[in-house]
C-alpha positions in Angstrom: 0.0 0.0 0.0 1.4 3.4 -1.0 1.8 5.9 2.0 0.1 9.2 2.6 0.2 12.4 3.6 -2.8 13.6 4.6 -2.7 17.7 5.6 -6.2 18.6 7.2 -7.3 21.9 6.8 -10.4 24.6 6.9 -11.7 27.2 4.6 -9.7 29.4 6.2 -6.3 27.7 6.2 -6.8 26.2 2.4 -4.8 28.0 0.4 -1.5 26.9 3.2 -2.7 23.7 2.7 -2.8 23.8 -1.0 0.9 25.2 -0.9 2.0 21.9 1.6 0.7 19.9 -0.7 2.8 21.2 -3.4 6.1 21.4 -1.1 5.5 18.0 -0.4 5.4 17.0 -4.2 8.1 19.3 -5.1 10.7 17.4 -3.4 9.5 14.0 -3.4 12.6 12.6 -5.3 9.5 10.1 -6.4 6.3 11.8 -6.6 5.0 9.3 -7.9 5.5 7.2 -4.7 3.8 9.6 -2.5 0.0 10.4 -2.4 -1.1 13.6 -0.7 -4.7 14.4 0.5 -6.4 17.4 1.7 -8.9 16.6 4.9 -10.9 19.5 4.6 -13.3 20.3 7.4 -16.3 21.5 4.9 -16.7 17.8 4.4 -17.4 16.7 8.2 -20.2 18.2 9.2 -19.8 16.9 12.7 -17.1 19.9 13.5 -19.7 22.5 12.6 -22.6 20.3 14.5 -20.9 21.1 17.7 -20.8 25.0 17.3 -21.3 27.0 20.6 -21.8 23.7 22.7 -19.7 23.1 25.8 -16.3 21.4 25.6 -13.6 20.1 28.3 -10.2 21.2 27.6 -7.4 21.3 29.7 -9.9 20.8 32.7 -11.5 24.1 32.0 -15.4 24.2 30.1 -14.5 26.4 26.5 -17.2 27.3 23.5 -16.6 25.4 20.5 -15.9 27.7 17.2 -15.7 26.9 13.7 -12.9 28.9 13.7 -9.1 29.2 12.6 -7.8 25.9 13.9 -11.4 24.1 14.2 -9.9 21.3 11.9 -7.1 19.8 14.8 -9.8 16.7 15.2 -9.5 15.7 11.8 -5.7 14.7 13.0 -7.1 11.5 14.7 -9.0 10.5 11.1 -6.0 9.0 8.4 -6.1 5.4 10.2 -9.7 5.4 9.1 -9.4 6.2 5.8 -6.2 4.1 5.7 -8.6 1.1 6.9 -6.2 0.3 9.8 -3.7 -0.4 7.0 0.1 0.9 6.0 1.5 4.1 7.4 0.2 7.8 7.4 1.9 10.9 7.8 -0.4 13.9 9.0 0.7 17.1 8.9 -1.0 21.0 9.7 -1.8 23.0 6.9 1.3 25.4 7.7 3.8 22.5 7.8 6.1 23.1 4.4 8.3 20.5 3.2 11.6 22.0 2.6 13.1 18.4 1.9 12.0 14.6 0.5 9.8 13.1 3.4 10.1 9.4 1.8 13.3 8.7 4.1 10.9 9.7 7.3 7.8 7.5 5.8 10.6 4.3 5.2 11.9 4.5 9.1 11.9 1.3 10.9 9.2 2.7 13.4 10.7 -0.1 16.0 6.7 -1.1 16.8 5.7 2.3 18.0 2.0 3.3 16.2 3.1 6.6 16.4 6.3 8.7 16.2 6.0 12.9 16.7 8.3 15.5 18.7 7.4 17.0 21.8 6.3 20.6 22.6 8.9 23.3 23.3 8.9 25.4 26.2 9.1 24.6 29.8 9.4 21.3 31.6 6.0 20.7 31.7 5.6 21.4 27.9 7.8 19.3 27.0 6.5 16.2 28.3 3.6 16.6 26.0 3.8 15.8 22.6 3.3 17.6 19.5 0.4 16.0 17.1 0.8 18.7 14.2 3.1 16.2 12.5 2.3 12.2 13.2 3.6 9.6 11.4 1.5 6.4 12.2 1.2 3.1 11.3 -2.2 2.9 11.1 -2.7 -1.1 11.9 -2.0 -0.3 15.3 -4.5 2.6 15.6 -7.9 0.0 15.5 -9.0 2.3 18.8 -9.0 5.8 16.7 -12.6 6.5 15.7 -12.5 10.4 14.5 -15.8 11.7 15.1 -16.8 9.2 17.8 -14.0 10.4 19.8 -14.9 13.9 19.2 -18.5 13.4 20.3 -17.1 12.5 23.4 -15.7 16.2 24.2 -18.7 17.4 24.6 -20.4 14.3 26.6 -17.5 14.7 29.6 -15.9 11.8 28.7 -12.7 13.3 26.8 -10.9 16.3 27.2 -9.6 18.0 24.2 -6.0 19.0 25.2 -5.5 15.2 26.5 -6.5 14.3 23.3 -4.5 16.1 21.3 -1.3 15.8 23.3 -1.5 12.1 22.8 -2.2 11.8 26.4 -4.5 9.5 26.2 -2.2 7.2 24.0 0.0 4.3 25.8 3.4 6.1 26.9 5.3 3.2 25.1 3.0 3.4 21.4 4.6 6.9 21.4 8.2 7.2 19.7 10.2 10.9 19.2 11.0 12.4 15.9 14.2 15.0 15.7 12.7 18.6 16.3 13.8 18.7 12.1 10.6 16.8 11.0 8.4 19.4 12.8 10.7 22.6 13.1 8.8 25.1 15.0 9.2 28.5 13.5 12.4 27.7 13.0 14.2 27.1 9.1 18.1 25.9 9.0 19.9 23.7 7.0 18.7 20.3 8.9 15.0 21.8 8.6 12.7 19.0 6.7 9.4 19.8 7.6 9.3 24.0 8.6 6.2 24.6 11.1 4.8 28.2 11.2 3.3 27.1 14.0 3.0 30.3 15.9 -0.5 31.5 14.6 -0.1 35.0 15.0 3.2 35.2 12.4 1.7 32.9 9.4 3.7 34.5 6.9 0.2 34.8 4.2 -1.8 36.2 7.3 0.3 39.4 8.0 -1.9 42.4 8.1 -5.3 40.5 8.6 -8.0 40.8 11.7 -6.5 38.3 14.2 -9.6 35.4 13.8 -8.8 33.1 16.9 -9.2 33.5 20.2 -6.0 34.6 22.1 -5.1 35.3 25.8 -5.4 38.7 26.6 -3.5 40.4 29.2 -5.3 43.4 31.2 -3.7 46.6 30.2 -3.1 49.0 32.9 -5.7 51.8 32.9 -4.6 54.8 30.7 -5.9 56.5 27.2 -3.1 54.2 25.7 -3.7 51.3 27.3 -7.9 51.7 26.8 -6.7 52.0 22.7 -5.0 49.1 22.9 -7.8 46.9 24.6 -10.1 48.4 21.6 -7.6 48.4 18.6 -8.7 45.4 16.6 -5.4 42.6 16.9 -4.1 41.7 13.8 -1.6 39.1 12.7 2.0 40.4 12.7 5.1 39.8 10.1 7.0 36.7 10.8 10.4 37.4 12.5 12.2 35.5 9.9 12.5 37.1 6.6 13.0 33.9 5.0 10.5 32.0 6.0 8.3 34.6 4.5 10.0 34.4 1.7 10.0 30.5 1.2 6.3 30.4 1.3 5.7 33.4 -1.6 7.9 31.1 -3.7 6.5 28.3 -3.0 3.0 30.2 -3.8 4.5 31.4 -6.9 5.1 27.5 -8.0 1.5 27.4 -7.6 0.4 29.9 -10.0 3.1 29.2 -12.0 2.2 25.6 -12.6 -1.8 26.3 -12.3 -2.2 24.6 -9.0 -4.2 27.8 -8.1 -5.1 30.5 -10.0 -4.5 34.2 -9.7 -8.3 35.1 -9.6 -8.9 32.4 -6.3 -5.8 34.0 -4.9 -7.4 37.8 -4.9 -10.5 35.8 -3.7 -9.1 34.6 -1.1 -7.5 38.0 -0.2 -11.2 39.5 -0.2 -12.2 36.5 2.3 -9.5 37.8 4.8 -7.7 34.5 4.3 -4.5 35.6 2.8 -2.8 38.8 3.3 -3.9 41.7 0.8 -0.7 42.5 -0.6 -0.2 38.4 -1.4 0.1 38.9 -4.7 3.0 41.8 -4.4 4.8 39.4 -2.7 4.7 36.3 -5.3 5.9 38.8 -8.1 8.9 39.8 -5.8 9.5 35.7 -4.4 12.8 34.5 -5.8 12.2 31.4 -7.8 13.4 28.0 -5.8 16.1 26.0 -6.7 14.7 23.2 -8.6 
């Protein structure tokens, strides 16, 4: 059975998604070897069923929104649509292959169902682990029922950041990956899979009305600080130039090759789902290096 990636993805992350999906194919030294599949969330009603009913996550009751990241369920779905069988790489719609993943799907997975990197931060982060980028050999993922399991958020019987931590998975069914096969923000020579992972510096979102929730932090009482609570947050420019960069030129690829078009890129500037100036951008990208 040929492997797959699978990238799940909403309306509003498509067009990252549709860019992965090219990444992945441009470097495949077989592409023919390599399927890739979009998991959009449009086509499981059972996310948008759920909207504004009462969820467990992280202990804490939270509304459930159709919003930016409101496809993260559709993580747990690949050994499904595998049938239990051969392996599965899943992978967030702003994961971008900056190198062949064939050598990652080939790895002696040494009986583990699923290899992935943990978290970065402090200690406690980092003994969770990191489900943006899974591969999984599905045969030994029978107990993963998709939208069963997401039912059960909202009956008390599952809590949402247990379940996507892989907490709820047996400690020994869990294997690491090198922090290079899920870089986090983070794009060096060793980088295979980059992660803009940090939601708030998506490179295509820069300039756009923030549409997630985020922790606010009271600001002390003053005319500036009262503007700042009422000043609409928007997503700010990624730190690294280059990263930017990558993903304009990987976009231009797109148009280039009629993956996309240039009239669904200006639509999806008018949705507020890519930056405005997107377009500027692609005619400035420096083509890849084939």
């Amino acid at each position: 059975m040929k492997p797959c990636v699978f990238i799940h993805t909403n309306e509003k992350q498509w067009l990252g998604a549709v860019v992965a999906a090219h990444a992945l194919r441009r470097h495949a030294a077989d592409p023919g070897g390599l399927e890739v599949r979009l998991l959009e969330a449009k086509d499981y009603p059972f996310l948008r069923s759920r909207v504004g009913q009462t969820y467990r996550s992280n202990g804490a009751d939270r509304e459930w929104k159709y919003d930016l990241q409101s496809f993260t369920p559709l993580r747990f779905l690949p050994p499904e649509l595998m049938k239990y069988a051969g392996r599965a790489l899943v992978i967030d719609p702003d994961v971008f292959a900056v190198g062949d993943v064939q050598p990652l799907l080939d790895r002696d997975m040494q009986g583990k169902a699923i290899l992935c990197r943990t978290l970065e931060g402090g200690e406690e982060r980092r003994s969770k682990y990191a489900s943006s980028v899974m591969l999984l050999d599905c045969a030994r993922l029978e107990h993963w029922h998709c939208e069963r399991q997401f039912t059960e958020l909202f009956e008390g019987d599952r809590d949402y950041k247990k379940w996507i931590w892989l907490e709820l998975e047996a400690r020994d069914a869990i294997g690491l990956l090198e922090a290079e096969w899920n870089d986090f923000d983070r794009l060096t020579q060793e980088t295979r899979l980059l992660h803009n992972t940090r939601r708030e510096t998506q490179p295509w979102k820069t300039g756009l009305p923030v549409d997630f929730e985020t922790a606010k932090r009271p600001a002390p009482f003053s005319p500036k600080g009262l503007f700042r609570r009422l000043r609409p947050e928007r997503f700010r420019s990624h730190p690294d130039p280059r990263q930017e960069q990558y993903f304009f030129s990987l976009l231009r690829e797109c148009l280039d090759g009629g993956i996309v078009t240039e009239a669904t890129v200006r639509e999806e500037m008018q949705r507020d789902h890519v930056r405005h100036d997107a377009l500027e951008l692609v005619a400035k990208a420096p083509p890849l290096a084939a």
